[in-house]
N, CA, C and O atoms as a GROMACS GRO file, in nm:
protein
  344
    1UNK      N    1   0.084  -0.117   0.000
    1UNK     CA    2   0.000   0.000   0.000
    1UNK      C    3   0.089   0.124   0.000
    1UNK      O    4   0.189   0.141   0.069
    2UNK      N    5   0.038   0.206  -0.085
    2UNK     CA    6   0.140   0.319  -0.093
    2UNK      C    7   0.088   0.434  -0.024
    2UNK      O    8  -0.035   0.436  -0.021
    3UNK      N    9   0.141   0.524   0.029
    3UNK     CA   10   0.086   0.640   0.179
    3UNK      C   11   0.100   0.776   0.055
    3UNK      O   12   0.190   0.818  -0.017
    4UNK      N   13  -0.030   0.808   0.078
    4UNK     CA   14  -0.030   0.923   0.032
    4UNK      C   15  -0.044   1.062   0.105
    4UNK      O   16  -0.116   1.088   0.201
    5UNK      N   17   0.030   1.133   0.048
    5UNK     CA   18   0.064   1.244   0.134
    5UNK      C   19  -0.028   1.359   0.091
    5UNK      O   20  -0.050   1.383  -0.028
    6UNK      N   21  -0.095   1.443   0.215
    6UNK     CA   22  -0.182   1.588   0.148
    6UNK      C   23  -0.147   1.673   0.189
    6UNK      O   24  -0.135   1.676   0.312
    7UNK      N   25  -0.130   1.726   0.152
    7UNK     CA   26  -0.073   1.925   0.193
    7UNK      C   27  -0.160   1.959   0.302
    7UNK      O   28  -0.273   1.912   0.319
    8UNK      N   29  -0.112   2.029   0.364
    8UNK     CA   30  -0.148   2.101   0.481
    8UNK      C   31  -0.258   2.214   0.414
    8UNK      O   32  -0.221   2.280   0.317
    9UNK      N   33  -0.390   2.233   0.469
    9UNK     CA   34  -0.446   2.412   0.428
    9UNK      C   35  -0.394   2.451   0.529
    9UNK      O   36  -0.392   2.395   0.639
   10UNK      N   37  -0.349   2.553   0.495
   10UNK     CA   38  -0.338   2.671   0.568
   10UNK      C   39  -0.454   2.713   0.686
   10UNK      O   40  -0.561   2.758   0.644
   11UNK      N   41  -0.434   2.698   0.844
   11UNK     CA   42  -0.494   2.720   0.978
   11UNK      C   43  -0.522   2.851   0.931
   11UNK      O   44  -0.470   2.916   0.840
   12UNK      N   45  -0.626   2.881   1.019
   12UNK     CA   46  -0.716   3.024   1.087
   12UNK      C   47  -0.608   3.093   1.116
   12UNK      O   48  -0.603   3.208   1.072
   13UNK      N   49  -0.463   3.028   1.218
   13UNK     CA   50  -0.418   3.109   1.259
   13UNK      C   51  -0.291   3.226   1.130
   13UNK      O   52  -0.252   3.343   1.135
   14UNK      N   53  -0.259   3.066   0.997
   14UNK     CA   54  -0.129   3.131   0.916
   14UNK      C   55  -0.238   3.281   0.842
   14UNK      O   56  -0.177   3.376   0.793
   15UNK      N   57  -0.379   3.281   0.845
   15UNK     CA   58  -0.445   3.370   0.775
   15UNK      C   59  -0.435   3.502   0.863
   15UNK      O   60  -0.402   3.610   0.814
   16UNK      N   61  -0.472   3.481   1.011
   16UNK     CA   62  -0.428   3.596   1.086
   16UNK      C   63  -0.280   3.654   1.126
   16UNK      O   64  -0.252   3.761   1.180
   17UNK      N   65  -0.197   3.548   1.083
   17UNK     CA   66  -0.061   3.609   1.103
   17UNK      C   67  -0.036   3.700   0.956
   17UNK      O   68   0.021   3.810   0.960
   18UNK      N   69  -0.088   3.634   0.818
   18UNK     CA   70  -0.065   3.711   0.761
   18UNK      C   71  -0.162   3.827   0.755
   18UNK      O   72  -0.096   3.898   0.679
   19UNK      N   73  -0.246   3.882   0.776
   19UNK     CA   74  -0.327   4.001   0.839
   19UNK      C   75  -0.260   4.071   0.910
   19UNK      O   76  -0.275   4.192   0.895
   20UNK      N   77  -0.182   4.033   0.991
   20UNK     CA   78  -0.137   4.135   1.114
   20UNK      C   79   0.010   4.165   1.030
   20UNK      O   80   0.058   4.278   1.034
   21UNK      N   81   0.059   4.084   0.973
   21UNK     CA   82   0.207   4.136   0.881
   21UNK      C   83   0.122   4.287   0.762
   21UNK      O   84   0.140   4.408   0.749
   22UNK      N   85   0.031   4.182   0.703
   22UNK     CA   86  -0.016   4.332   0.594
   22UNK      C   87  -0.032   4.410   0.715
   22UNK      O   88   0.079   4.434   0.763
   23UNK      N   89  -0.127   4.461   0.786
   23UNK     CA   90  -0.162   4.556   0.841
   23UNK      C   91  -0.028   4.633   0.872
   23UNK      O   92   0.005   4.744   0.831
   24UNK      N   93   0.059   4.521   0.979
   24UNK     CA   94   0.153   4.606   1.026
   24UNK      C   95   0.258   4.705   0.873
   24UNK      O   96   0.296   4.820   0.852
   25UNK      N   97   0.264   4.607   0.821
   25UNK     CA   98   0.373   4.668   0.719
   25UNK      C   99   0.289   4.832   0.620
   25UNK      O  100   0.350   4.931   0.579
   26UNK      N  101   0.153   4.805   0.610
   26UNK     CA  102   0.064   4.933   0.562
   26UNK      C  103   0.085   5.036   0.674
   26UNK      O  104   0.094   5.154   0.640
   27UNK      N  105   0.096   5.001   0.821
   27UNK     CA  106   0.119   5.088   0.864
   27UNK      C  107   0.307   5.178   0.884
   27UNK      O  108   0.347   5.295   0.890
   28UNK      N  109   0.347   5.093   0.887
   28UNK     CA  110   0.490   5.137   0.827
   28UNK      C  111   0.511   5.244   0.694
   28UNK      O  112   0.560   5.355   0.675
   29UNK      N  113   0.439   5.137   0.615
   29UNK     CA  114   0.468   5.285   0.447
   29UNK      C  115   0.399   5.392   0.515
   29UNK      O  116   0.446   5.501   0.483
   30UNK      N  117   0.312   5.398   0.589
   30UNK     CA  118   0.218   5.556   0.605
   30UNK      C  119   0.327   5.633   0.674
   30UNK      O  120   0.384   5.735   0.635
   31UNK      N  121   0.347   5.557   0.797
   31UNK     CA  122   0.482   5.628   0.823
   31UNK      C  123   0.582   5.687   0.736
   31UNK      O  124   0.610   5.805   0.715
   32UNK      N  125   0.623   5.596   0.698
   32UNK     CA  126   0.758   5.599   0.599
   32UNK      C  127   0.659   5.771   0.503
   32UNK      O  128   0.734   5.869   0.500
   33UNK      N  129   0.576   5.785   0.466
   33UNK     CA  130   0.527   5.889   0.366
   33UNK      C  131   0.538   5.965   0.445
   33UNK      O  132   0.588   6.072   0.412
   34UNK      N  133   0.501   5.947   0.570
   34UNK     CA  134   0.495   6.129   0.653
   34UNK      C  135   0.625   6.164   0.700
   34UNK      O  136   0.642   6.277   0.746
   35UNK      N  137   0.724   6.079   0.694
   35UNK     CA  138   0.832   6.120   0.718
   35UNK      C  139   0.917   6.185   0.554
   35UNK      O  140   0.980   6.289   0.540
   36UNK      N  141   0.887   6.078   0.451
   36UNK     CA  142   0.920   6.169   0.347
   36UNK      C  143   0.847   6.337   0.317
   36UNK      O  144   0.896   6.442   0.276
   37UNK      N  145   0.728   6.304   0.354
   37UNK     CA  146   0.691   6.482   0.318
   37UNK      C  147   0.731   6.536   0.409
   37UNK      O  148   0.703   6.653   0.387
   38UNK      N  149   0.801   6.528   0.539
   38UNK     CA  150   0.836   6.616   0.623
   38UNK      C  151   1.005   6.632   0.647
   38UNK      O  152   1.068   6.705   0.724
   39UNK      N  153   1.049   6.534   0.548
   39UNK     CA  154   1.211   6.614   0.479
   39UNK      C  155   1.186   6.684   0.370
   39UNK      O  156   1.267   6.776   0.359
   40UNK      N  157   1.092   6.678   0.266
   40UNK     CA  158   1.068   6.759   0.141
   40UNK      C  159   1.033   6.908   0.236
   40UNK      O  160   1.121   6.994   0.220
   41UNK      N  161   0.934   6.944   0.318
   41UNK     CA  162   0.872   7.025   0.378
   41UNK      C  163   1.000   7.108   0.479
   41UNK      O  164   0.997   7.229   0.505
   42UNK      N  165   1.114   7.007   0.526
   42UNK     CA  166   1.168   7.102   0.585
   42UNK      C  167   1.315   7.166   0.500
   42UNK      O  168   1.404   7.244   0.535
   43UNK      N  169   1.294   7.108   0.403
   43UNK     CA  170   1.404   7.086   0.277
   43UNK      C  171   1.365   7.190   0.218
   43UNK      O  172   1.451   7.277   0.205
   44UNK      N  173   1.265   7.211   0.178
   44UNK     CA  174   1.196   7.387   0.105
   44UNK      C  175   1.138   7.490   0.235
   44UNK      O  176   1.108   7.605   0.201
   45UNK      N  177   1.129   7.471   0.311
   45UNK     CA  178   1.127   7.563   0.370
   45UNK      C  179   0.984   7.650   0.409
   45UNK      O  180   0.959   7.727   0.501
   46UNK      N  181   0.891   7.591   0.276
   46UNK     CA  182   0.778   7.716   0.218
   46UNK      C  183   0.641   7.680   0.310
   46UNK      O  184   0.636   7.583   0.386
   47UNK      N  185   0.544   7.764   0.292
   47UNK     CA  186   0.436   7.747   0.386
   47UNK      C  187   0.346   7.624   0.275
   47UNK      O  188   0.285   7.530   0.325
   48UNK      N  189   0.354   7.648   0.120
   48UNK     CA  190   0.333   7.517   0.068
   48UNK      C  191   0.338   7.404   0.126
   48UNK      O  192   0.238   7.336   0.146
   49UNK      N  193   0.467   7.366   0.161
   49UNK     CA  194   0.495   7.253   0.168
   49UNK      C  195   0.438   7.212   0.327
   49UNK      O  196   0.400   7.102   0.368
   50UNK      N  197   0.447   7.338   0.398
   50UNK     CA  198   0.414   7.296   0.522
   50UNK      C  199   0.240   7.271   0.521
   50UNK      O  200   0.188   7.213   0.617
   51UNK      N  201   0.176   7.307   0.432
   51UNK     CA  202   0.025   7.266   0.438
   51UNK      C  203   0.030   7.138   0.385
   51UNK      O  204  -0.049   7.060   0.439
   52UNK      N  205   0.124   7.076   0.263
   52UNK     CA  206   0.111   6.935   0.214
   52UNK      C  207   0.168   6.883   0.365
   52UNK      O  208   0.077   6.811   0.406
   53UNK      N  209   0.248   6.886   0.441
   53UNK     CA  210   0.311   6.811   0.567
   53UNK      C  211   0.139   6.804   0.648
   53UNK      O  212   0.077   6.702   0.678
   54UNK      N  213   0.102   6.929   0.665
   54UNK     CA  214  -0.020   6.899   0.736
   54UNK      C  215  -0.145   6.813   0.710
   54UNK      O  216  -0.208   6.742   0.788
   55UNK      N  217  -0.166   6.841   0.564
   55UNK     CA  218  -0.250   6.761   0.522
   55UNK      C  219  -0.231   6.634   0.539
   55UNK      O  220  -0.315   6.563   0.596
   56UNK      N  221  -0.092   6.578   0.480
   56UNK     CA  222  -0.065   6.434   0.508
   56UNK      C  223  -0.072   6.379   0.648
   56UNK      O  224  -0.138   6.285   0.693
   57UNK      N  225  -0.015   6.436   0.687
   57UNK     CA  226  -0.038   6.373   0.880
   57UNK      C  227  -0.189   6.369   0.893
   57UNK      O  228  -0.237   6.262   0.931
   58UNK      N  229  -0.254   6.448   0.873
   58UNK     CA  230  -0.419   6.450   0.856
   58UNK      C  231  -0.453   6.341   0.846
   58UNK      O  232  -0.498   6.267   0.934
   59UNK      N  233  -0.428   6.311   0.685
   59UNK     CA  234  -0.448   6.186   0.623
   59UNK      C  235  -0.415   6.050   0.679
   59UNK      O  236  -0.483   5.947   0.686
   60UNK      N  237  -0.309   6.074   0.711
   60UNK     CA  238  -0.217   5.914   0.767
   60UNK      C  239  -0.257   5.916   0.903
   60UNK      O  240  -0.266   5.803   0.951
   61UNK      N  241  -0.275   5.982   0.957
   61UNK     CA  242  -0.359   5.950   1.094
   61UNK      C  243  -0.446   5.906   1.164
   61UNK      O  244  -0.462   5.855   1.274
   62UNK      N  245  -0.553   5.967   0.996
   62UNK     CA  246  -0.700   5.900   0.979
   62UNK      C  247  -0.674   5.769   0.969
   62UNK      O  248  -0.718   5.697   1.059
   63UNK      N  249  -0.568   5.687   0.819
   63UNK     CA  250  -0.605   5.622   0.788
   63UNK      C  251  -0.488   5.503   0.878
   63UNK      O  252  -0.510   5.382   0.867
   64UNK      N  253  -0.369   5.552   0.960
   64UNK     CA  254  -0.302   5.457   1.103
   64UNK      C  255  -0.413   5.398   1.196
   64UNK      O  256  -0.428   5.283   1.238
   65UNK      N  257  -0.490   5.517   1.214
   65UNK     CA  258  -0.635   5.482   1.323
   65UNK      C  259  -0.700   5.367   1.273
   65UNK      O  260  -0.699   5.268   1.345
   66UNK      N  261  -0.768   5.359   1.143
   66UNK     CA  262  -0.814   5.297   1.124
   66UNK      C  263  -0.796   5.129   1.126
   66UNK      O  264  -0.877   5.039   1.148
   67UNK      N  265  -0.624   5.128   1.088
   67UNK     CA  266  -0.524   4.988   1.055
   67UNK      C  267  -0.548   4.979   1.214
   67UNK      O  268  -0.624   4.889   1.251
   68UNK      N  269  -0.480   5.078   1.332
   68UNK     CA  270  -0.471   4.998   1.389
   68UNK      C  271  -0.641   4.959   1.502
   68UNK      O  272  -0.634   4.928   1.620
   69UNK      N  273  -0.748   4.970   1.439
   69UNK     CA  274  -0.903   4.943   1.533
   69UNK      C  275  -0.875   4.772   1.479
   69UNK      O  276  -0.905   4.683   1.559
   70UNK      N  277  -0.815   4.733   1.338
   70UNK     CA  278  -0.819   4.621   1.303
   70UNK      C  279  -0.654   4.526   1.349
   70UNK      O  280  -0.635   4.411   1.389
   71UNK      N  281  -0.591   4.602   1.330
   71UNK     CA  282  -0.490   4.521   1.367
   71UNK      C  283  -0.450   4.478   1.514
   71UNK      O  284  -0.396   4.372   1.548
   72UNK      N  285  -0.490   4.591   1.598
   72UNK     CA  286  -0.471   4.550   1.763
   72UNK      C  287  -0.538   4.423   1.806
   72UNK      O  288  -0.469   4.347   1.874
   73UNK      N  289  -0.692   4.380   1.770
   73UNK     CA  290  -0.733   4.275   1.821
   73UNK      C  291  -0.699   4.164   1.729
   73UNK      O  292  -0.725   4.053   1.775
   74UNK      N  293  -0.651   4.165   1.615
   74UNK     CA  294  -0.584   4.058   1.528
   74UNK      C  295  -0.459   4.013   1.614
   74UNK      O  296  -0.440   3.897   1.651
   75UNK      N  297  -0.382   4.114   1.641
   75UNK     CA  298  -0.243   4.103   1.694
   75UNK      C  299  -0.255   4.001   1.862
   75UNK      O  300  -0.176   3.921   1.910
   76UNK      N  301  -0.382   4.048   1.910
   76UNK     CA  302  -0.395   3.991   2.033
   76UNK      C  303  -0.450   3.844   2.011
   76UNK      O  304  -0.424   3.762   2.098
   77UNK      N  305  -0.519   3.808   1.906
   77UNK     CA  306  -0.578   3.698   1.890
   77UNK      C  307  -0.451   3.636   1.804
   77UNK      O  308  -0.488   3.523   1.771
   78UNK      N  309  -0.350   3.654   1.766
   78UNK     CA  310  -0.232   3.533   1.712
   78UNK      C  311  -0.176   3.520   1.807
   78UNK      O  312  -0.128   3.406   1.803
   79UNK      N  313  -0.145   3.580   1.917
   79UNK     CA  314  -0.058   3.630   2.036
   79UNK      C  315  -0.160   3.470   2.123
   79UNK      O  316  -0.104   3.373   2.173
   80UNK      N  317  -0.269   3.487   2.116
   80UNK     CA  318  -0.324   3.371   2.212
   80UNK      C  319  -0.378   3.248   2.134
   80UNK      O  320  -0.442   3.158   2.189
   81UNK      N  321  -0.340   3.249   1.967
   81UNK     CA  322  -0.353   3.171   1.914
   81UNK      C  323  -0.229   3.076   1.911
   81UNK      O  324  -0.231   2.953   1.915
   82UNK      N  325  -0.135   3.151   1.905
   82UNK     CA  326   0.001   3.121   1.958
   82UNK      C  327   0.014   3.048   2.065
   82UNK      O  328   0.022   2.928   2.037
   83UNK      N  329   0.020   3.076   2.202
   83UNK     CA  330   0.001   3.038   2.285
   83UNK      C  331  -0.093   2.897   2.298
   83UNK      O  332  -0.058   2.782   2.323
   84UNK      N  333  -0.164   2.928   2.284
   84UNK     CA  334  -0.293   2.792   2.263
   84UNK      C  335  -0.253   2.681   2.219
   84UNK      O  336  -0.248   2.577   2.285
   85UNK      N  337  -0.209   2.701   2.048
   85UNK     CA  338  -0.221   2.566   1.967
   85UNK      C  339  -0.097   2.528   1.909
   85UNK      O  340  -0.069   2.439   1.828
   86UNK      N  341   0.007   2.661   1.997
   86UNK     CA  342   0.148   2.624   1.904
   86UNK      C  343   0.260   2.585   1.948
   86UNK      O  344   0.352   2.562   1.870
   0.00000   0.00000   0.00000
């Protein structure tokens, strides 16, 4: 008799680890952008640039908030998924 072998699916938990990597890493580039407009912004000097600096923090703040309402309880549920089954 020959043993046949089946691939693993992928657990609940490899789907929430990769969730909490996207999330975390989306929240990184936002970073990473408000720090680029705020060397362009202090690099020119101009009140231009300082309204694009403002606006963006605006923006990326809104949209950090939002990553992290989803990523905090993801992060806590691999954290005890971890724990649990691994």
């Amino acid at each position: 008799m020959s043993e046949r072998t089946v691939t693993p699916v992928p657990t609940l938990l490899g789907y929430v680890r990769t969730a909490v990597y996207l999330l975390a890493s989306l929240v990184a580039l936002a970073l990473l952008v408000v720090g680029t407009v705020a060397v362009i912004a202090e690099l020119k000097g101009t009140w231009h640039w300082s309204i694009h600096l403002e606006s963006t923090i605006s923006y990326a703040g809104l949209f950090v908030g939002w990553l992290l309402v989803a990523l905090v309880p993801l992060t806590g549920a691999l954290f005890a998924g971890r724990v649990l089954y691994e």
